[in-house]
C-alpha positions as CSV (number, residue, x, y, z in Angstrom):
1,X,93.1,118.8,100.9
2,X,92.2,121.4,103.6
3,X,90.7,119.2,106.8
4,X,88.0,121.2,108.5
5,X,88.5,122.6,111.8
6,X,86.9,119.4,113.6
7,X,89.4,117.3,112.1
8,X,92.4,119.5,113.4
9,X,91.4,119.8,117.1
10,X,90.9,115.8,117.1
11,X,94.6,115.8,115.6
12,X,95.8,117.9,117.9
13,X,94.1,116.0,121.2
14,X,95.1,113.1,120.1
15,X,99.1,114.3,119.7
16,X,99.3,116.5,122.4
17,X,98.0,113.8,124.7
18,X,100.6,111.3,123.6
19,X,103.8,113.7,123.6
20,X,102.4,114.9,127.5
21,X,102.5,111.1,127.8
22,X,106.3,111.1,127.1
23,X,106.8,113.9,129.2
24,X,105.2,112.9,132.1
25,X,107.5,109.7,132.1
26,X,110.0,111.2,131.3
27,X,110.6,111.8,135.2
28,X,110.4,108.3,136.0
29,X,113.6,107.6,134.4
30,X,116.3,107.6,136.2
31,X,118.1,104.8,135.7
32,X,118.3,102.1,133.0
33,X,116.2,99.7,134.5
34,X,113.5,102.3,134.4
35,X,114.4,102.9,130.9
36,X,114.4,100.1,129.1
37,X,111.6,97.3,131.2
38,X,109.9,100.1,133.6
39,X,110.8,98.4,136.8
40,X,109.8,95.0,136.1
41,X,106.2,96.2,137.2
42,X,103.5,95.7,134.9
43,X,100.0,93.9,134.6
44,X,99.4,91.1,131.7
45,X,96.9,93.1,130.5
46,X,98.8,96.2,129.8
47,X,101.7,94.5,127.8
48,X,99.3,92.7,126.3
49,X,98.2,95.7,124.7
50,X,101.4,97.0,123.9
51,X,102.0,93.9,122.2
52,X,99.0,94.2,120.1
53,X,100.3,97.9,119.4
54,X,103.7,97.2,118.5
55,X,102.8,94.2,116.0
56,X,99.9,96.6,114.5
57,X,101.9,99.0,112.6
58,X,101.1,101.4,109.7
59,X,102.0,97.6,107.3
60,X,98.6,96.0,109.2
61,X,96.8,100.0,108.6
62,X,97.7,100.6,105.1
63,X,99.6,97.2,104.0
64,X,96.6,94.7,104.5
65,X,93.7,96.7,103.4
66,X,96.1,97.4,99.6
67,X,96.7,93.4,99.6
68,X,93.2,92.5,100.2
69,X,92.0,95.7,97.6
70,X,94.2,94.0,94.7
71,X,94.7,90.6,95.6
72,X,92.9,88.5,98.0
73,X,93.5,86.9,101.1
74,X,96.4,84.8,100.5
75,X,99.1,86.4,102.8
76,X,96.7,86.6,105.8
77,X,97.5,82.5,106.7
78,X,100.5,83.1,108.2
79,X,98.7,85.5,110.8
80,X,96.5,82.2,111.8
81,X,99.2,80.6,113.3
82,X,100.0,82.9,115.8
83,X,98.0,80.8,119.0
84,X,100.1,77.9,118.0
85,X,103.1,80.2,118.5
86,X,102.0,81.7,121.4
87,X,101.9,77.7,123.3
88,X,105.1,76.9,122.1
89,X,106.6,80.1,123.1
90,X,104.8,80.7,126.7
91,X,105.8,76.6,127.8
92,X,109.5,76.6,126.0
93,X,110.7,80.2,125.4
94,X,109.5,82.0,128.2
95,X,111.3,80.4,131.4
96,X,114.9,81.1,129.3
97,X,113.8,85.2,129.8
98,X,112.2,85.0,132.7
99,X,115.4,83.1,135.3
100,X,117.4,86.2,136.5
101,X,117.2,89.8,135.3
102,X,117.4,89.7,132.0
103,X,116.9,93.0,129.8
104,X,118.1,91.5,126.7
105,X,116.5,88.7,124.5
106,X,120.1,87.8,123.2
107,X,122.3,87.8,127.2
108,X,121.0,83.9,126.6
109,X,122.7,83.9,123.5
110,X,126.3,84.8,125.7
111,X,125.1,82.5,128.2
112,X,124.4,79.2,126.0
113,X,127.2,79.9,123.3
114,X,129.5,83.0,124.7
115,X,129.6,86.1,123.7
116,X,130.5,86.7,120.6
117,X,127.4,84.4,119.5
118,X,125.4,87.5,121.4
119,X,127.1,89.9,119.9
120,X,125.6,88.6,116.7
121,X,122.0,88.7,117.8
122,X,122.5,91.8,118.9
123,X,123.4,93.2,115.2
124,X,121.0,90.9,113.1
125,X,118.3,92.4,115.5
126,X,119.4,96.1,115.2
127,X,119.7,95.4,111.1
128,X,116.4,93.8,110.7
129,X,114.3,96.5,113.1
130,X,115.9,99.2,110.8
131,X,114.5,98.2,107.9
132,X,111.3,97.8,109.3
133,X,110.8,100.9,110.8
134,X,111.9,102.2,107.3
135,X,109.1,100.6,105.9
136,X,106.3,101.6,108.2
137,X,107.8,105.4,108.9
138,X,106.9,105.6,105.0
139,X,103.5,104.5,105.1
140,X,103.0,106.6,107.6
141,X,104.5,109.3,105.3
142,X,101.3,108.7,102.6
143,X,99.0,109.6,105.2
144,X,100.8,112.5,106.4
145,X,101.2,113.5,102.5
146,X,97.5,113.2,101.9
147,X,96.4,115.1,104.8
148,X,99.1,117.9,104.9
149,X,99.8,118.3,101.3
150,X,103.4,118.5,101.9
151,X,106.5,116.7,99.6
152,X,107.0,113.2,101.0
153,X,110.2,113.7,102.6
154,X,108.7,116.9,104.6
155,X,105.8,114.0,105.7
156,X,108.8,111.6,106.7
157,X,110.8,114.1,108.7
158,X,107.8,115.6,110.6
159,X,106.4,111.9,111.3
160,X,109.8,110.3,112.3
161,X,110.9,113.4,114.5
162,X,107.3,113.3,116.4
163,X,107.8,109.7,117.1
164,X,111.5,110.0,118.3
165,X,110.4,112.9,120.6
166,X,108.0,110.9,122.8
167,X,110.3,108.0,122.5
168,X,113.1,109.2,124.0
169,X,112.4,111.2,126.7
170,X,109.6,108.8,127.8
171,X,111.5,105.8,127.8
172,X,109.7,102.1,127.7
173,X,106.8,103.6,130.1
174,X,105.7,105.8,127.4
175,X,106.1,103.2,124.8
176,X,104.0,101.0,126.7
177,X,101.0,103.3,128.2
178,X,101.0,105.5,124.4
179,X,100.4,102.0,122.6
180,X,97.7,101.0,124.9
181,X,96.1,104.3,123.7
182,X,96.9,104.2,120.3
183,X,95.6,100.2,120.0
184,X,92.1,102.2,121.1
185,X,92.7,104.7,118.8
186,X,93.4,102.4,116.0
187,X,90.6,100.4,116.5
188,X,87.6,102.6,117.0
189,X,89.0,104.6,113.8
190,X,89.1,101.6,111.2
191,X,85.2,100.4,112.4
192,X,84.0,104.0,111.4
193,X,85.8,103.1,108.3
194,X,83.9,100.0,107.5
195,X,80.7,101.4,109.0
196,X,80.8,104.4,106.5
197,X,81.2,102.1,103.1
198,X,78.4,100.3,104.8
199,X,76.0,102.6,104.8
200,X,77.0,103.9,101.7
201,X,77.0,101.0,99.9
202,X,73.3,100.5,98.5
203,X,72.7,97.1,99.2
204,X,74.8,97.4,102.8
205,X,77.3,94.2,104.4
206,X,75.2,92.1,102.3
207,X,76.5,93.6,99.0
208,X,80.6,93.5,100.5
209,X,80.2,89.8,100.8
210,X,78.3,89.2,97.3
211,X,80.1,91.7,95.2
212,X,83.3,90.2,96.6
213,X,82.6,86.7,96.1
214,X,81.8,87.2,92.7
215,X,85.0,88.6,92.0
216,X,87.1,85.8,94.0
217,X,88.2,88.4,96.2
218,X,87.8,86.1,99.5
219,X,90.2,83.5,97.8
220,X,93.7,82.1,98.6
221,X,95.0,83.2,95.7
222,X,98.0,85.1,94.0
223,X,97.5,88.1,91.2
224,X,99.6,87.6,88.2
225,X,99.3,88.9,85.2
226,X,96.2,91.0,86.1
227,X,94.0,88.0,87.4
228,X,93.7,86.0,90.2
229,X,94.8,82.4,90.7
230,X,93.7,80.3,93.6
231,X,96.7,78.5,95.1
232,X,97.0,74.4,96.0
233,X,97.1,73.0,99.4
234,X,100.2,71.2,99.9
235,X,104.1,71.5,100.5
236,X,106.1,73.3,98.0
237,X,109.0,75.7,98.1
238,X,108.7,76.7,94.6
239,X,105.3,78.2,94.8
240,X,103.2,80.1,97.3
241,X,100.5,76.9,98.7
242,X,97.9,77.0,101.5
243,X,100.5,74.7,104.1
244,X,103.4,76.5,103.2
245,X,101.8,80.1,104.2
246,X,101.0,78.5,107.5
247,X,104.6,77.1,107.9
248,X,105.8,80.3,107.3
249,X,103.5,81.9,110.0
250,X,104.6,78.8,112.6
251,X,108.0,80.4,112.0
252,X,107.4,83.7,111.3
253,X,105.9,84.2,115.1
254,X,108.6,81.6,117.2
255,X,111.2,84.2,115.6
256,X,108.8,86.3,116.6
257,X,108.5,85.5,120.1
258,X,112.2,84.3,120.5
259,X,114.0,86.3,119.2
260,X,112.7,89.7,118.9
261,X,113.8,92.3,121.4
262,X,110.7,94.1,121.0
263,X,108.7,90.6,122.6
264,X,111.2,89.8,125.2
265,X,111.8,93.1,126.5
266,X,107.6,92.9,127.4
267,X,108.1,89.4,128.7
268,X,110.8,91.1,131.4
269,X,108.5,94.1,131.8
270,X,106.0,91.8,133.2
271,X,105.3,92.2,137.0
272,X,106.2,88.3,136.8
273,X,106.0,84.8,134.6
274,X,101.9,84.3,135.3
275,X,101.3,88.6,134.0
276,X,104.3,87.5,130.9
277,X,102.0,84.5,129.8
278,X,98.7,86.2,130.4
279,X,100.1,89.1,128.0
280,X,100.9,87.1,125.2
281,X,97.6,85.4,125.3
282,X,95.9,88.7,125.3
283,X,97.7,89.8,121.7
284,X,96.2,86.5,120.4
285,X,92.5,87.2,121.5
286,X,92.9,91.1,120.1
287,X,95.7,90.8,117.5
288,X,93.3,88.2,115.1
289,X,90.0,90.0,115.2
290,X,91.8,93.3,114.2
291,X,93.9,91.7,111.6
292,X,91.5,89.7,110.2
293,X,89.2,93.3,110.3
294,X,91.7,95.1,108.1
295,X,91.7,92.4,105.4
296,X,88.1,92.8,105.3
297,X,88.3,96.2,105.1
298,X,90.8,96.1,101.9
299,X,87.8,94.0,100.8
300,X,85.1,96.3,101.5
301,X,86.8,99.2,100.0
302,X,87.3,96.6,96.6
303,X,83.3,96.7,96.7
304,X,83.1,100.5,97.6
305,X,84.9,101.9,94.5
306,X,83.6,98.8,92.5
307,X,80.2,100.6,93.1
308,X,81.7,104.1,93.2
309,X,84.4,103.7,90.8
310,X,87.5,106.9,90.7
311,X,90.4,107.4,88.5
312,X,92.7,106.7,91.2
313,X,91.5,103.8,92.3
314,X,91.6,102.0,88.9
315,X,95.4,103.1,89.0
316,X,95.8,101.7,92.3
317,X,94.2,98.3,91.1
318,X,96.2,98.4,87.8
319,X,99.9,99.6,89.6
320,X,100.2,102.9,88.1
321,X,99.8,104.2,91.9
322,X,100.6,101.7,94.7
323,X,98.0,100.0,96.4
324,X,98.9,101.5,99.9
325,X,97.2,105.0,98.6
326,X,93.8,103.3,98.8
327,X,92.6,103.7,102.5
328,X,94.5,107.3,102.3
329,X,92.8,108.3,100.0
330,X,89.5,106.9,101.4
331,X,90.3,108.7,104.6
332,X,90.8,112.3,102.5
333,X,88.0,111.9,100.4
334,X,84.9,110.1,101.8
335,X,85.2,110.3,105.8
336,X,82.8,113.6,107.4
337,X,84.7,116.0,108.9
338,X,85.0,115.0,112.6
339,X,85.3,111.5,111.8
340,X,88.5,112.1,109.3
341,X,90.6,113.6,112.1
342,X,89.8,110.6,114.2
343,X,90.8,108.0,111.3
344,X,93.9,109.9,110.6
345,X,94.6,109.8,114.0
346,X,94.5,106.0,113.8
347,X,96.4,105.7,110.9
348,X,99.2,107.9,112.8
349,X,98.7,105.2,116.3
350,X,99.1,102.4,114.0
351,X,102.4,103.8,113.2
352,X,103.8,105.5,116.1
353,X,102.7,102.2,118.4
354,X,105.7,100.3,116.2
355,X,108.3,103.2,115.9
356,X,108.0,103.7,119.5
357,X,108.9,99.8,120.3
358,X,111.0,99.3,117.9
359,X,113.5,102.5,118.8
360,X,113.4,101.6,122.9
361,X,114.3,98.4,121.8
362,X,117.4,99.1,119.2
363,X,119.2,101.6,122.0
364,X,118.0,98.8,124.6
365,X,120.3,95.9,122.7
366,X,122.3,98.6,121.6
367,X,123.5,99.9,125.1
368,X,123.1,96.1,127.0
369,X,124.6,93.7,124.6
370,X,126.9,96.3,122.9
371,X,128.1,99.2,124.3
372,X,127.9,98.5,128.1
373,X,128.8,94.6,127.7
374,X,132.1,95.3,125.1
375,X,132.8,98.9,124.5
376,X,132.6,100.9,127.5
377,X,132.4,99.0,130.9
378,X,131.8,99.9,134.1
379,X,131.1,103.1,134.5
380,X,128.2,104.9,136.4
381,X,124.4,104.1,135.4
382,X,124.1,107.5,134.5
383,X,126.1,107.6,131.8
384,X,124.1,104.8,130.1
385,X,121.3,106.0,130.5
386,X,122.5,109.5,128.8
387,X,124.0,106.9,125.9
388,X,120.9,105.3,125.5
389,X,119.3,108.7,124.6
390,X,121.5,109.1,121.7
391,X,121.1,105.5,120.4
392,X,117.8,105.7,120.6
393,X,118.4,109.0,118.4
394,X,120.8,107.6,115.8
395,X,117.9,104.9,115.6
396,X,115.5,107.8,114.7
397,X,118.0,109.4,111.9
398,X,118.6,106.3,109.9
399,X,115.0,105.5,110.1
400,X,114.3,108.7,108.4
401,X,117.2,108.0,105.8
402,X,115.7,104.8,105.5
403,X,111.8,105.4,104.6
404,X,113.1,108.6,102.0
405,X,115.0,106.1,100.5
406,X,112.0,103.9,100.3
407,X,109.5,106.6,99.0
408,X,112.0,106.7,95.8
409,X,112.1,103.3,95.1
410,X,109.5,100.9,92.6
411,X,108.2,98.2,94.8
412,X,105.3,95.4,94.9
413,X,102.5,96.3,97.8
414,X,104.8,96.7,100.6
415,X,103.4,93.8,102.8
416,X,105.6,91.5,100.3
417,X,108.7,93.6,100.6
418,X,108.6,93.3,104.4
419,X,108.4,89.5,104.0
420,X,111.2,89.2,101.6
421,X,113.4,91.8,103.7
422,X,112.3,90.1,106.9
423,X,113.4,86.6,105.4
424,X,116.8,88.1,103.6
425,X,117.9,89.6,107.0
426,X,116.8,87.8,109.8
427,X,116.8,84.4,108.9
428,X,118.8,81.7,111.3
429,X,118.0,83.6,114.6
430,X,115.8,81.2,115.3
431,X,117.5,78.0,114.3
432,X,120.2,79.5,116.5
433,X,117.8,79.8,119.5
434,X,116.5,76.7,118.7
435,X,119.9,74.7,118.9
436,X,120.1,76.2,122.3
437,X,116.6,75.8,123.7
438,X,116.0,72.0,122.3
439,X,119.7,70.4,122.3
440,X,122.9,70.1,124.5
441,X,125.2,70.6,121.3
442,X,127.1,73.6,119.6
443,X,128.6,76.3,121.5
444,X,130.6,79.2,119.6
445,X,132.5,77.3,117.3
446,X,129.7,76.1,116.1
447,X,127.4,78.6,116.0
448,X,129.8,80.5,114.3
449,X,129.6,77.1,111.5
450,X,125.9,77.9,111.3
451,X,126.0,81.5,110.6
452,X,128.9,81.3,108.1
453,X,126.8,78.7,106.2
454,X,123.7,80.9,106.9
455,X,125.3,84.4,105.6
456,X,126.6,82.3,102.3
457,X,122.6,80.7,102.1
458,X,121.3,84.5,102.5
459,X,124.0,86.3,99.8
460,X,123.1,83.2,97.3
461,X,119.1,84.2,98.3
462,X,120.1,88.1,97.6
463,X,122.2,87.8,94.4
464,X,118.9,85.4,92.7
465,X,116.7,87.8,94.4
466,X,118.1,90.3,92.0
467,X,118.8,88.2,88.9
468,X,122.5,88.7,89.3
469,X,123.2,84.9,89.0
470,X,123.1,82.8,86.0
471,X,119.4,81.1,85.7
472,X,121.2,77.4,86.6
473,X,122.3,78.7,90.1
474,X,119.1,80.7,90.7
475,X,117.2,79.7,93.9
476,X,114.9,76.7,93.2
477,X,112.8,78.4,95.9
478,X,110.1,81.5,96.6
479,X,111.8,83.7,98.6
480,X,109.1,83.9,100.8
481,X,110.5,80.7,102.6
482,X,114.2,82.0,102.5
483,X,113.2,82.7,106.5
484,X,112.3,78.9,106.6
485,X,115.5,77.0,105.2
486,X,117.6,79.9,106.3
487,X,116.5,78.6,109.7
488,X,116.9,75.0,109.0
489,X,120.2,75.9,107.5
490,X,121.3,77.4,110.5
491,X,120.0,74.7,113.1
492,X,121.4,71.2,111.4
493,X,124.9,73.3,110.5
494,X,124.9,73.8,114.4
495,X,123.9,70.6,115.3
496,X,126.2,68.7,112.9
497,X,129.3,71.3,113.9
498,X,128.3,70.6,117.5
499,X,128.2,66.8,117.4
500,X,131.4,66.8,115.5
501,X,134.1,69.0,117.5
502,X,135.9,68.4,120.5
503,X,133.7,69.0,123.4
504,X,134.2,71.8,125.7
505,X,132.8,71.4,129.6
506,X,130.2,73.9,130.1
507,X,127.5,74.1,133.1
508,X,124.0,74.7,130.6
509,X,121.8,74.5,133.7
510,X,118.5,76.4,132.9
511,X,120.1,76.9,129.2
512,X,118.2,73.7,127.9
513,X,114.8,72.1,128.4
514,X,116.7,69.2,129.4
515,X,119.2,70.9,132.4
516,X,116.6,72.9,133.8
517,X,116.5,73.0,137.5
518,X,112.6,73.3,138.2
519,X,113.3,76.3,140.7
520,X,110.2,78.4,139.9
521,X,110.1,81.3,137.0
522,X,109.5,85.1,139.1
């Protein structure tokens, strides 16, 4: 599709204001304290905001509105327990990032266990980020493939290489200030969005939320074989159930908040522990509204080509195409010009706001926990900061590799293989955390007890995942809560490991919430 001239000078306003962003921070850095947390020197409000950014990527743009167009509203629990998250993490997480200058979410890891137990951190984060930026570079790539025509691979390279550009030069201030803008950006697009199936709907809202409930689209239920089936209430690990999507949420977001660079590297951004708190409180009161927007919107377009019915859209319902194409093609197809450039322009912020983070933070643990901390010590800041630059671009390259890779594979909607990846990959950061936060026990040895046992738990997760077992030792479990006893695993391994071996004298002050020393967070 050609986009009218309208739509190309809003593109181009909107680009070539965020890479003169990167440039024009790019003479802030200096050093590596610039780099990676901007001096230590920003307002609640702003990280906030970059907060919001970063955990509003092209899955929440594209991802949400295809599970709400062919399912229902199942998999948006978990996003309702993010306040509940946010009190446990700002009371019990926060001081542990906030004593000292830390850069790095896992430097407590060296400091409660040692460092090998960092080390560790370190490479589950890098791993997991990897994938995930995968994943959303290649939504990003069906916009781009919409609106430029071009073979998805060309849309991956041009998309990924934009991102990396701004990224690397402009360090974590560019990161920050760009997702401030493109959480606007985002924003005001998807509302024209919804206001245009409005009005074009004959019978207006009204007709979104009657059509919709009609067809049990509002539900918490799961599609299978082409209908809909509400889900129970209670606890169960062999089914999806109302409770266990929000237990999966709780733990979903203290990983979240605990263990993700990406968080802590905002938390010692922060001019200090009050701006830190008043940040994360911030993503609550924005993060909801918008996610809870863009399942409605998934709904409304349901209605829209319900009432308006296409080809395409029946594929996308059926799973000839994938249900990630819907708001693309939306966007292409039914948007005046003027208003398309804009949208598109949100769909790229929704993106770019994740990439961006998630880049900085990879050459971040890279160069702190890794290189500078193991591989090559003391040597002049300089130099790291020249290292970081090609972390940061090795980051970029395999996250191309990555989302090409993704573009030739057969998967469910995406929001579900970011779940399963997430779970396969990341689980027992936070039981490991948690062993060091809540108790006095464990140190390496047995840490290293609980990740052994954890790895084995994940393969056995992996090998069922892909029916490589015989049916008596498949998983007894939905692998959507392989992140929940993956972290359990990881904690009572620890725990009982800890309890068991010889102690070893260590000074834990301000490692626990029971040796803290009350001397006040900066």
């Amino acid at each position: 599709m050609d986009l009218h001239w309208l739509d190309i000078g809003t593109l181009s306003v909107y680009l070539a204001g965020i890479i003169a962003t990167g440039i024009y921070f790019s003479r802030k850095n200096t050093s590596t304290e610039e780099y990676f947390v901007g001096g230590r020197s920003f307002a609640g409000w702003v990280v906030g905001f970059s907060l919001v950014g970063t955990s509003i990527s092209s899955i929440t743009f594209l991802a949400f509105p295809a599970d709400a167009f062919k399912t229902a509203w199942l998999r948006f629990l978990p996003n309702l327990m993010l306040p509940v998250g946010i009190v446990i993490a700002s009371r019990i997480y926060l001081p542990f990032f906030r004593r000292g200058k830390i850069t790095s979410a896992y430097e407590y890891l060296e400091g409660r266990f040692g460092p090998s137990i960092r080390v560790y951190g370190a490479v589950a984060f890098i791993i997991t980020q990897l994938v995930r930026i995968s994943m959303i570079l290649y939504l990003l790539s069906l916009v781009l493939r919409e609106m430029l025509g071009l073979s998805p691979t060309m849309c991956i390279l041009v998309g990924g290489i934009f991102v990396a550009v701004y990224t690397i030069i402009g360090g974590i201030d560019a990161v920050i200030w760009t997702d401030v803008i493109q959480t606007l950006v985002l924003t005001l697009g998807s509302m024209l969005c919804l206001g245009i199936i409005i009005h074009a709907l004959p019978g207006g809202l009204g007709q979104i939320f009657s059509v919709a409930a009609a067809e049990n689209k509002f539900a918490l239920a799961e599609l299978a074989d082409g209908k809909l089936n509400p889900v129970p209430w209670g606890f169960s690990l062999e089914r999806k159930t109302v409770m266990m999507m929000f237990c999966l949420g709780l733990i979903t977001w203290l990983s979240e908040y605990s263990t993700n660079q990406n968080t802590v590297q905002r938390y010692c951004a922060s001019k200090n522990a009050h701006e830190a708190r008043k940040a994360m409180w911030v993503c609550v009161c924005v993060s909801l509204p918008i996610w809870t927007f863009y399942m409605f919107l998934g709904t409304s377009l349901f209605v829209f080509f319900k009432v308006f019915p296409t080809a395409e859209t029946a594929e996308m319902l059926t799973g000839v195409r994938k249900a990630e194409q819907v708001l693309p093609f939306f966007i292409m197809n039914y948007l005046p010009p003027g208003v398309t450039g804009l949208v598109i322009a949100a769909a790229l912020a929704a993106a770019m706001s994740s990439l961006d983070s998630i880049i900085n933070a990879v050459a971040t643990v890279g160069i702190v926990d890794i290189y500078r901390r193991h591989l090559v010590k003391n040597r002049d800041d300089r130099h790291y900061l020249k290292v970081a630059w090609v972390f940061a671009s090795v980051a970029a390259v395999i996250m191309m590799v990555g989302a090409i890779l993704l573009a030739k594979s057969d998967t469910k909607t995406l929001q579900d293989t970011a779940t399963i990846l997430a779970s396969l990959f990341g689980g027992g950061l936070l039981g490991m955390y948690m062993l060091g936060f809540l108790t006095k026990k464990g140190d390496a040895r047995a840490v290293g007890f609980g990740i052994g046992a954890t790895i084995l738990f994940t393969c056995w997760t992996m090998l069922s995942s892909r029916q490589l077992l015989p049916e008596v030792l498949e998983v007894p479990f939905d692998l959507y809560y392989t992140i929940i006893i993956g972290n359990i695993v990881m904690f009572a391994v620890g725990f009982l490991a800890g309890t068991l071996l010889p102690k070893r004298k260590r000074d834990l002050t301000n490692l626990t919430v029971w040796t803290q020393d009350g001397i006040p967070l900066e």
